[in-house]
VEXDO-856524 format. One record per residue (C-alpha): residue number from 1; residue in three letters; chain; x, y, z. Coordinates in nm, 4 decimals. Layout:
# residues N
<rec seq="NUM" type="ALA" mol="A" X="X" Y="Y" Z="Z"/>
...
END
This chain:
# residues 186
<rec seq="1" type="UNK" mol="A" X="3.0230" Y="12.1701" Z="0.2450"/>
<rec seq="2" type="UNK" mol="A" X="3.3462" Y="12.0153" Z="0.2688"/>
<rec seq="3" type="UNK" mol="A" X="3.4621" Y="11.7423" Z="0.5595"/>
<rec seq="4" type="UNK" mol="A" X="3.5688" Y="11.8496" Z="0.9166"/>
<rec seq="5" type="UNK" mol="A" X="3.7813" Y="11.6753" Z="1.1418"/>
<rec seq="6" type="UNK" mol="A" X="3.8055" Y="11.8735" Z="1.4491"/>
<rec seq="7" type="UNK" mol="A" X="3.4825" Y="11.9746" Z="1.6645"/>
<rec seq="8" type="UNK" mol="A" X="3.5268" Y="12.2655" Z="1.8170"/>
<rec seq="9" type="UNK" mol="A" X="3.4987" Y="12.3127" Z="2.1481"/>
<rec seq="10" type="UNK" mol="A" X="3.2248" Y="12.5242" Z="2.1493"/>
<rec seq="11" type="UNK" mol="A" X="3.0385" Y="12.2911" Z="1.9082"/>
<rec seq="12" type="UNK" mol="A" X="3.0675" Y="11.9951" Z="2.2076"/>
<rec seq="13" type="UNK" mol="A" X="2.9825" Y="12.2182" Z="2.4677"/>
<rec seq="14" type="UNK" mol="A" X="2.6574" Y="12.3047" Z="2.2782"/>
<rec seq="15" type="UNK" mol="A" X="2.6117" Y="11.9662" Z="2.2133"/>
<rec seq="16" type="UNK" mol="A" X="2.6858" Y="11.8667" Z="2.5101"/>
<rec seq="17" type="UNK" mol="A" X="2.4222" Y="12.1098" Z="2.6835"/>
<rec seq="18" type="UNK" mol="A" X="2.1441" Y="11.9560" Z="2.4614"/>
<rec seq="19" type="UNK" mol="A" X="2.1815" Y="11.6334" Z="2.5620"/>
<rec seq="20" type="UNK" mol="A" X="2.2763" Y="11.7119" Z="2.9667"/>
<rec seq="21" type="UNK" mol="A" X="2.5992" Y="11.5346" Z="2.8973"/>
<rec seq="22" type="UNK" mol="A" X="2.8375" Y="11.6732" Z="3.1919"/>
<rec seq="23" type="UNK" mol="A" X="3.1461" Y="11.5968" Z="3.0656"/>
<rec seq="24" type="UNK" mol="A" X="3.3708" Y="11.4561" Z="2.7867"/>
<rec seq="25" type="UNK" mol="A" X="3.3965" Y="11.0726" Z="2.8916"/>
<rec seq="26" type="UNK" mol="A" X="2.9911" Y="11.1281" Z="2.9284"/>
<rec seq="27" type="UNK" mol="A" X="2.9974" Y="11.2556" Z="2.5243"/>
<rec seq="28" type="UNK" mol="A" X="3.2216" Y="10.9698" Z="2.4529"/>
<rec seq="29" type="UNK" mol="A" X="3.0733" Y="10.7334" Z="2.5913"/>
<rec seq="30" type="UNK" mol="A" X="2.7518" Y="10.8457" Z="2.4719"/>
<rec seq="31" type="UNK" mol="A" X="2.8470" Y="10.8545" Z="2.1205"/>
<rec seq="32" type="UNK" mol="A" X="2.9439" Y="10.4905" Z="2.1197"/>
<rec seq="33" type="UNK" mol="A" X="2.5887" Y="10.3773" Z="2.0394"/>
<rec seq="34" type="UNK" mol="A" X="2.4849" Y="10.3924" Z="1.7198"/>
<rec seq="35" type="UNK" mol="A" X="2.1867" Y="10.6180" Z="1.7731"/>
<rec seq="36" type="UNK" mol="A" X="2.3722" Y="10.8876" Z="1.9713"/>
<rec seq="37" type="UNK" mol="A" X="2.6194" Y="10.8766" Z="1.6828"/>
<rec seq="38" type="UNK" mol="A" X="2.4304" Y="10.9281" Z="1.4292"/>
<rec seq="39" type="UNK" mol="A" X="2.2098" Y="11.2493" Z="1.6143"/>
<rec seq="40" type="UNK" mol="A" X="2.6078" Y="11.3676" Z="1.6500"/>
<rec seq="41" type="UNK" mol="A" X="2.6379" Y="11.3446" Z="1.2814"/>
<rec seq="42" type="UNK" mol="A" X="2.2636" Y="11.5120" Z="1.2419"/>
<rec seq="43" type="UNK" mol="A" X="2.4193" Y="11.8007" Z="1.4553"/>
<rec seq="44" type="UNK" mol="A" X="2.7610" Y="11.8703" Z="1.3312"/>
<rec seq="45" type="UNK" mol="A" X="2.5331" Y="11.8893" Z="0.9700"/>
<rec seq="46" type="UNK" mol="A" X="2.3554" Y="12.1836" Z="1.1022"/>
<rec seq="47" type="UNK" mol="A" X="2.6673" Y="12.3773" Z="1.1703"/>
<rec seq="48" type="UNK" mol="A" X="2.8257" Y="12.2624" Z="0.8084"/>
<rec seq="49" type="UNK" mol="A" X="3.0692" Y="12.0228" Z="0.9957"/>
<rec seq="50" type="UNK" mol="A" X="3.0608" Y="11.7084" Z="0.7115"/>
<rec seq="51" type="UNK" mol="A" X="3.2159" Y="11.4305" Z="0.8878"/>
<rec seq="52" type="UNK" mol="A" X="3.3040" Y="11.0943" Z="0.7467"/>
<rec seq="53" type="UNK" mol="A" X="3.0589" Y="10.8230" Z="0.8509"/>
<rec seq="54" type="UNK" mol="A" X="3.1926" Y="10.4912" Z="0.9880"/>
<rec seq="55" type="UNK" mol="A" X="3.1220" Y="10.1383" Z="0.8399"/>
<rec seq="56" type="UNK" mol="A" X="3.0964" Y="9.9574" Z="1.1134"/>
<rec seq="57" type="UNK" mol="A" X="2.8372" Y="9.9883" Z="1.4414"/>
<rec seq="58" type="UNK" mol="A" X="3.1425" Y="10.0512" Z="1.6844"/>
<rec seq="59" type="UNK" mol="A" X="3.3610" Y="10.3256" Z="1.7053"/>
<rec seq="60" type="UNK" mol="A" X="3.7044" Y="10.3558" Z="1.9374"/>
<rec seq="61" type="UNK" mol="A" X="3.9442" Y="10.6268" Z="2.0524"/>
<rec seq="62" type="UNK" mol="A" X="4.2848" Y="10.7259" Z="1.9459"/>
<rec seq="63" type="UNK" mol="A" X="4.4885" Y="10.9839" Z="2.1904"/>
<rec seq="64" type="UNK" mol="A" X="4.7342" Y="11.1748" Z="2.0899"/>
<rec seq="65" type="UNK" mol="A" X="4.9026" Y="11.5283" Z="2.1516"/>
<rec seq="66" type="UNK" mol="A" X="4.8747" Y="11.6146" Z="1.7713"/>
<rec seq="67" type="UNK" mol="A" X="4.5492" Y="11.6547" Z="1.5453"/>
<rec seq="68" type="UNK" mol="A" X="4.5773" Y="11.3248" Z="1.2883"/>
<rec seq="69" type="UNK" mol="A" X="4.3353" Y="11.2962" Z="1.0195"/>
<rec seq="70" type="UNK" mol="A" X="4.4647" Y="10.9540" Z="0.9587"/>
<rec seq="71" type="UNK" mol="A" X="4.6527" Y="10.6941" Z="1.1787"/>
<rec seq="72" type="UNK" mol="A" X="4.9169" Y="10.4901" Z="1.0651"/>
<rec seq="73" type="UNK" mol="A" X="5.0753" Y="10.2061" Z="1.2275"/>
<rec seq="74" type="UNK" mol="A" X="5.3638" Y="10.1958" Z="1.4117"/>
<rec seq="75" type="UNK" mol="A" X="5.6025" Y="10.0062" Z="1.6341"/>
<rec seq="76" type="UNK" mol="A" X="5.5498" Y="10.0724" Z="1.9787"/>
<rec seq="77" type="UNK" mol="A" X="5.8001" Y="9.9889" Z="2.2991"/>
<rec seq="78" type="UNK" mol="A" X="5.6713" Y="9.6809" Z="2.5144"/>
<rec seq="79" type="UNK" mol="A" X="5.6468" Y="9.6528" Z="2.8774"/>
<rec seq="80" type="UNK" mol="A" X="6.0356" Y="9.5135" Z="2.8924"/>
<rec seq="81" type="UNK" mol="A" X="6.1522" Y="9.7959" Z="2.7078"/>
<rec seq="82" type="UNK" mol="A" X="6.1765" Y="9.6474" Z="2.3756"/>
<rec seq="83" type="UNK" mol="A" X="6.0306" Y="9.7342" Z="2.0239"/>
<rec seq="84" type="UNK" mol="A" X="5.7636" Y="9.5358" Z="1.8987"/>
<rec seq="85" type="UNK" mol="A" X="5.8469" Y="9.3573" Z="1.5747"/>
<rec seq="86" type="UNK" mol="A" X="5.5109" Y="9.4299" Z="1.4477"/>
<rec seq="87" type="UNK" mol="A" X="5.3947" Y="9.8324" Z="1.3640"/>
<rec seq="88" type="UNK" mol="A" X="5.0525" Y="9.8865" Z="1.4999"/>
<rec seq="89" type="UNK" mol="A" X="4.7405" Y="10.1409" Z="1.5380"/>
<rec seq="90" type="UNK" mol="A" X="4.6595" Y="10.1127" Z="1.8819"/>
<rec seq="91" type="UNK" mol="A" X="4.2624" Y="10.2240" Z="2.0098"/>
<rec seq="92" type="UNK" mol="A" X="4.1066" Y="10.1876" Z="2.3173"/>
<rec seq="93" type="UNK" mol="A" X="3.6751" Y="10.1480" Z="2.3941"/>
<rec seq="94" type="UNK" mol="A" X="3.7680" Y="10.3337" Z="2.7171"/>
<rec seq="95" type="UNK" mol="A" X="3.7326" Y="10.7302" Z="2.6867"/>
<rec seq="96" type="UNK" mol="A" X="3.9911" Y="10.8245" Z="2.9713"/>
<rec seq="97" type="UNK" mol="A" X="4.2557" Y="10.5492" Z="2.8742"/>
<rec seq="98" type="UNK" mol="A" X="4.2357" Y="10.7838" Z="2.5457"/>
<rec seq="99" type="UNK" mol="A" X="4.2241" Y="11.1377" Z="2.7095"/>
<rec seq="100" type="UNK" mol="A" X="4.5071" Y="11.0084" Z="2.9026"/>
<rec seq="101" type="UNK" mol="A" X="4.7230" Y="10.9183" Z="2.6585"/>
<rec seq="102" type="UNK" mol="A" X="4.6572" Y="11.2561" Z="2.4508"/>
<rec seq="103" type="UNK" mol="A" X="4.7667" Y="11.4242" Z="2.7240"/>
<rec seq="104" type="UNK" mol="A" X="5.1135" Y="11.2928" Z="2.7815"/>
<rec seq="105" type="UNK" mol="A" X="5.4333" Y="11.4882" Z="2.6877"/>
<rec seq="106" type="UNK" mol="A" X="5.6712" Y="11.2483" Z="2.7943"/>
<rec seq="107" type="UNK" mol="A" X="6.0056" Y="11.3566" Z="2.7851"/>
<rec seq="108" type="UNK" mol="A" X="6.3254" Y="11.1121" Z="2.8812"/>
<rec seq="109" type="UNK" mol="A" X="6.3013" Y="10.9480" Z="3.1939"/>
<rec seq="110" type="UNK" mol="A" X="5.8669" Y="10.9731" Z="3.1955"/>
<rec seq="111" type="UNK" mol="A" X="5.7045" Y="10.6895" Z="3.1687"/>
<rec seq="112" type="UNK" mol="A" X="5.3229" Y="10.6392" Z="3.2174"/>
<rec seq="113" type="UNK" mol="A" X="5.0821" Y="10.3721" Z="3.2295"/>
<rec seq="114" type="UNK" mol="A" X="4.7487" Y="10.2417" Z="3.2141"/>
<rec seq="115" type="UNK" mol="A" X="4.5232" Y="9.9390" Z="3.3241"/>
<rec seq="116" type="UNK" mol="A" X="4.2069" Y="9.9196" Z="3.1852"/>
<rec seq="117" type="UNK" mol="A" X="3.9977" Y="9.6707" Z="3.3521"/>
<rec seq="118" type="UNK" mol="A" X="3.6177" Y="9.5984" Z="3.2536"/>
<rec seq="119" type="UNK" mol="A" X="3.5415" Y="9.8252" Z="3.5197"/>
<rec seq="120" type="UNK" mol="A" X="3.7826" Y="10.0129" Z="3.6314"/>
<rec seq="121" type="UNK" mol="A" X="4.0473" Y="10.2185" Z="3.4610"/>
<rec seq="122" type="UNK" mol="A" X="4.3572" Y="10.3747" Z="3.6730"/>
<rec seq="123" type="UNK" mol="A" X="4.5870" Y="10.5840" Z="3.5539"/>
<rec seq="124" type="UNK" mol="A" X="4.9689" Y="10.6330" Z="3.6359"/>
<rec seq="125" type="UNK" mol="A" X="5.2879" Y="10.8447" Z="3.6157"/>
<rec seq="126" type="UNK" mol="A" X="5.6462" Y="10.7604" Z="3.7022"/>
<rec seq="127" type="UNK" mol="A" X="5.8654" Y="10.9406" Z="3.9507"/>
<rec seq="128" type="UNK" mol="A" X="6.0135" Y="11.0467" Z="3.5985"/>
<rec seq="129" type="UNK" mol="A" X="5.7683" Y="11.2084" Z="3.5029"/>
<rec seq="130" type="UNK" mol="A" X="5.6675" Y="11.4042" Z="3.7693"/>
<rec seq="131" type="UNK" mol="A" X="6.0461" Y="11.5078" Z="3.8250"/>
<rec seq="132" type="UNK" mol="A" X="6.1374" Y="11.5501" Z="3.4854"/>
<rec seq="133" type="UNK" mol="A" X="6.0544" Y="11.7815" Z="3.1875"/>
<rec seq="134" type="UNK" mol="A" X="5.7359" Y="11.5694" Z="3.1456"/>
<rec seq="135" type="UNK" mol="A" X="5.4270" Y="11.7146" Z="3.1554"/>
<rec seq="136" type="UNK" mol="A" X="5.0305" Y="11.7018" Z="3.0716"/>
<rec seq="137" type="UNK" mol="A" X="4.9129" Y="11.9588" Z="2.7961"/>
<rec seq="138" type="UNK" mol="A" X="4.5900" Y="11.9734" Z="2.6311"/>
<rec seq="139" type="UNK" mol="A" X="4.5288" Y="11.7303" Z="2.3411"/>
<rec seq="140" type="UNK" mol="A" X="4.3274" Y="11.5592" Z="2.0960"/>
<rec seq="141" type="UNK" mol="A" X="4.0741" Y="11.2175" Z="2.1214"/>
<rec seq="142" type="UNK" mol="A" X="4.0211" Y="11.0667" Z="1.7721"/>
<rec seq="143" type="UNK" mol="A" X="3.7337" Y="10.8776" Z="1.6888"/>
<rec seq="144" type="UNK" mol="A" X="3.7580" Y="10.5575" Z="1.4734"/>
<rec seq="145" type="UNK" mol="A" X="3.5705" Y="10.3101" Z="1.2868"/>
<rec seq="146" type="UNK" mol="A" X="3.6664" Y="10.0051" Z="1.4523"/>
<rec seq="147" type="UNK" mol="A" X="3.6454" Y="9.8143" Z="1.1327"/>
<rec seq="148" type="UNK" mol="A" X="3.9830" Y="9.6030" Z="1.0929"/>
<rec seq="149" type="UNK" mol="A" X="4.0530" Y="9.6564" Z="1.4642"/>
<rec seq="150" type="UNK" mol="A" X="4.1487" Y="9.3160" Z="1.6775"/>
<rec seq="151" type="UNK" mol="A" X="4.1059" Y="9.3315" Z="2.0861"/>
<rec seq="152" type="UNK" mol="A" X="4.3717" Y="9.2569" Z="2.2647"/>
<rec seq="153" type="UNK" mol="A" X="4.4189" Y="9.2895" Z="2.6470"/>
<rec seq="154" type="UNK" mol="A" X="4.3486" Y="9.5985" Z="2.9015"/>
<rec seq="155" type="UNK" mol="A" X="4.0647" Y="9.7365" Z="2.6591"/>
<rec seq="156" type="UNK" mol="A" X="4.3106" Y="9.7659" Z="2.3713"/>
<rec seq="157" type="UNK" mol="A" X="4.2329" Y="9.7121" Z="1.9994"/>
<rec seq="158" type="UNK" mol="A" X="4.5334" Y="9.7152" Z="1.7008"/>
<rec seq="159" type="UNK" mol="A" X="4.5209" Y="9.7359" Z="1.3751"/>
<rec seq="160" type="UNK" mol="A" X="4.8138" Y="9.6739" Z="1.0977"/>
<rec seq="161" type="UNK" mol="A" X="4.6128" Y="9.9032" Z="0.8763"/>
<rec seq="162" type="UNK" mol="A" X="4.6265" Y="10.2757" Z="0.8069"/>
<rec seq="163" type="UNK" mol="A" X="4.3016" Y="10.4049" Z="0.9730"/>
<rec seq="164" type="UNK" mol="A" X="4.1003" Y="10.7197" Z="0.8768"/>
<rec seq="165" type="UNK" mol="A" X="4.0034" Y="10.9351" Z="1.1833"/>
<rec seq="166" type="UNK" mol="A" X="3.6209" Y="11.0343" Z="1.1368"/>
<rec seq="167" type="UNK" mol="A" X="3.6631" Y="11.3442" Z="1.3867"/>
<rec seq="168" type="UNK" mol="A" X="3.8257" Y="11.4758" Z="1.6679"/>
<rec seq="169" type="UNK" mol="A" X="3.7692" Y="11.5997" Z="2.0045"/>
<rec seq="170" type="UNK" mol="A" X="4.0186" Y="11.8743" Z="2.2039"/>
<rec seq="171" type="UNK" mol="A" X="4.0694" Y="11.7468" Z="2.5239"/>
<rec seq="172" type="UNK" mol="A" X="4.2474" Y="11.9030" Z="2.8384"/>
<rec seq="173" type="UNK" mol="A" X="4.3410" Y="11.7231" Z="3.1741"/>
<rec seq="174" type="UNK" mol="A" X="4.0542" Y="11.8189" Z="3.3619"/>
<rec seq="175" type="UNK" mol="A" X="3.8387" Y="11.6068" Z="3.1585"/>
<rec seq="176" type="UNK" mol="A" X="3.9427" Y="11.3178" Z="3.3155"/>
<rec seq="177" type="UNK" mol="A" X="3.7209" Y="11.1650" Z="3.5666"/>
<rec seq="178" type="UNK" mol="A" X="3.9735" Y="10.9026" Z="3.7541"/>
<rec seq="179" type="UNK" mol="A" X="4.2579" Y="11.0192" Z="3.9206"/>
<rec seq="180" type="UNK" mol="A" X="4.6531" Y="10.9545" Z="3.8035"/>
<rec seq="181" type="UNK" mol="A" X="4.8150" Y="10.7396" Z="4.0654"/>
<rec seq="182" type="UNK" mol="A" X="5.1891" Y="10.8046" Z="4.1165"/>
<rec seq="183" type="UNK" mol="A" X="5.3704" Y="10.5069" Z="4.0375"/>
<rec seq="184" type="UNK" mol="A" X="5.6632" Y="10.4291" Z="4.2514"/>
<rec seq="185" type="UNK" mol="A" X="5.7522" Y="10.0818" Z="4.1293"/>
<rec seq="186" type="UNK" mol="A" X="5.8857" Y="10.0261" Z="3.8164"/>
END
């Protein structure tokens, strides 16, 4: 049996369907104690899905529009438009700031943003991107030890480090479950 790194999405739905989880931020969330985890890992063993275990108790999510099987850090453009000195993996413990951001295809003039409060998570899009070639397509949430991770602000984690993705998750935008606010202001 060799390692997998992307559940399928029939694999989650069955998964899913055992343990009356209705939808993806549900799984996520579920999976973020160590128990569920582990029962996911029991699971995907069944169906000869191998998947590489995490060190630490806590795991975190990774969007992106492409399947990684590792992350490496990079610089990133700050809220003034600048790029950070620093190259970074960024993470989130929030499962729709992740879905989110694996569903973005921003082209130029999109722009998109998130606040992630300890309760509430709201989602925009720029004029941009709505007018623009911008667009949501279906992506990818990776899951990640979050060994070597620091937290920041707005339920963000970085890491300088490359990080190994444990497994991923196909996502599309209807597994959101908080709306995308059009953003008017820059």
């Amino acid at each position: 049996m060799r390692h997998k790194t992307l559940i399928s999405r029939n694999l989650l739905q069955i998964f899913m369907r055992q343990n009356k989880l209705e939808e993806t931020v549900a799984f996520l969330y579920f999976i973020g104690h160590k128990k569920n985890l582990q029962n996911f890992y029991a699971f995907c063993k069944k169906y000869n899905y191998l998947l590489h275990e995490p060190t630490s108790n806590k795991i975190l999510f990774h969007g992106s529009t492409k399947i990684i099987t590792a992350l490496e850090p990079s610089t990133s453009v700050n809220q003034k438009g600048r790029m950070e000195q620093t190259a970074f993996v960024y993470a989130t413990d929030d499962p729709n700031y992740a879905i989110f951001l694996a569903l973005l295809n921003i082209k130029e003039n999109g722009g998109a943003s998130v606040y992630a409060g300890s309760h509430l998570t709201k989602l925009s899009i720029s004029l941009g991107f709505v007018n623009g070639s911008s667009k949501l397509k279906d992506g990818h949430v990776h899951i990640i030890d979050s060994s070597g991770f620091k937290k920041t602000k707005n339920r963000e984690y970085k890491s300088n480090k490359k990080i190994e993705v444990l497994f991923s998750i196909p996502v599309s935008p209807e597994n959101l479950t908080v709306p995308i606010y059009l953003q008017i202001k820059p």
